[in-house]
VONU-8512 format. One record per residue (C-alpha): x, y, z; residue number from 1. Coordinates in Angstrom, 2 decimals, padded with zeros to 5 digits, m for minus. Last residue first. Example, Ala and Ser with C-alpha at 12.3 -4.5 7.8 and 13.67 -1.06 7.14 Angstrom:
2
+---------+---------+---------+-----+
|      px |      py |      pz | seq |
+---------+---------+---------+-----+
|  013.67 | m001.06 |  007.14 |   2 |
|  012.30 | m004.50 |  007.80 |   1 |
+---------+---------+---------+-----+
% end
This chain:
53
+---------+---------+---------+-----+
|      px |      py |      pz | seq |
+---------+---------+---------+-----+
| m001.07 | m003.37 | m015.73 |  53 |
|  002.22 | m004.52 | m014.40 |  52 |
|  002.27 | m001.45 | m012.48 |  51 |
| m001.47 | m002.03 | m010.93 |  50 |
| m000.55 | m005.22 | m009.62 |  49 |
|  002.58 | m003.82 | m008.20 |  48 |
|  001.20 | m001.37 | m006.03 |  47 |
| m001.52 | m003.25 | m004.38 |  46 |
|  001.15 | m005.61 | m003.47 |  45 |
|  003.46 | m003.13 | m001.90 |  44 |
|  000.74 | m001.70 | m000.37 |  43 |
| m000.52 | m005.01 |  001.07 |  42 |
|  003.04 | m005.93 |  002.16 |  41 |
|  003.43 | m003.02 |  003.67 |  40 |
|  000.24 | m003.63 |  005.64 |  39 |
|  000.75 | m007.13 |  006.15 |  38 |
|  003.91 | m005.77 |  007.88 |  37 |
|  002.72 | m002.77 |  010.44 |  36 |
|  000.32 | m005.67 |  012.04 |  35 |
| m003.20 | m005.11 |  012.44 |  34 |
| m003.85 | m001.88 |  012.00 |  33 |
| m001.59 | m001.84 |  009.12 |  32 |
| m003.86 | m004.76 |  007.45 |  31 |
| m006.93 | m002.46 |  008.55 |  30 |
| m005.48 |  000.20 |  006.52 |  29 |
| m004.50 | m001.70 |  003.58 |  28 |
| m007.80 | m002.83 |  003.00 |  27 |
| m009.28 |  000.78 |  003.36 |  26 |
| m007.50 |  002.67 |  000.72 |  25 |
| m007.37 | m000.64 | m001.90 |  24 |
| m011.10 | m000.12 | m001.63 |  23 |
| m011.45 |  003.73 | m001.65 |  22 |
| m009.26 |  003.63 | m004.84 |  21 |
| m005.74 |  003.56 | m006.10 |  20 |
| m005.12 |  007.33 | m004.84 |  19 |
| m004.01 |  006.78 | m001.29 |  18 |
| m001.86 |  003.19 | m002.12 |  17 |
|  001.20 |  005.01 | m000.70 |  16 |
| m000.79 |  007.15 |  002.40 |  15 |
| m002.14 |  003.47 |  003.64 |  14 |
|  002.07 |  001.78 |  003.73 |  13 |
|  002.90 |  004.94 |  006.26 |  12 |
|  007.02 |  004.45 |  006.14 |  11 |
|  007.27 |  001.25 |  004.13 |  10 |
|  004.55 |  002.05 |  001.44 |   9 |
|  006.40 |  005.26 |  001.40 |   8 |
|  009.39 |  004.40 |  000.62 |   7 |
|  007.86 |  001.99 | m002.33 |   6 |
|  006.16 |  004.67 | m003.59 |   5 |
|  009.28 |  007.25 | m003.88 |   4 |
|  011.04 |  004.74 | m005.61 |   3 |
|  008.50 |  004.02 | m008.37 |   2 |
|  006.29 |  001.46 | m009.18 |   1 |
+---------+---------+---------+-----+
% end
């Protein structure tokens, strides 16, 4: 997970996780719509699993 991710996971959390998948795309979406947190913490999430991978 790099620097530049994790910025933008707390800037526009949707445009970080972008490229891990239509899925990961839309959950993290309505998460922001529904609270700017869950969504960062979605991204961030989302993020980290697939680091640790």
């Amino acid at each position: 997970m790099s620097l530049f991710r994790v910025l933008l996971s707390i800037i526009f959390p949707p445009l970080a996780v972008i490229d891990k998948g239509c899925g990961s795309f839309i959950i993290v979406t309505i998460l922001t719509a529904a609270g700017w947190i869950p969504g960062v913490i979605g991204a961030l999430v989302i993020l980290n699993k697939d680091s640790n991978s």
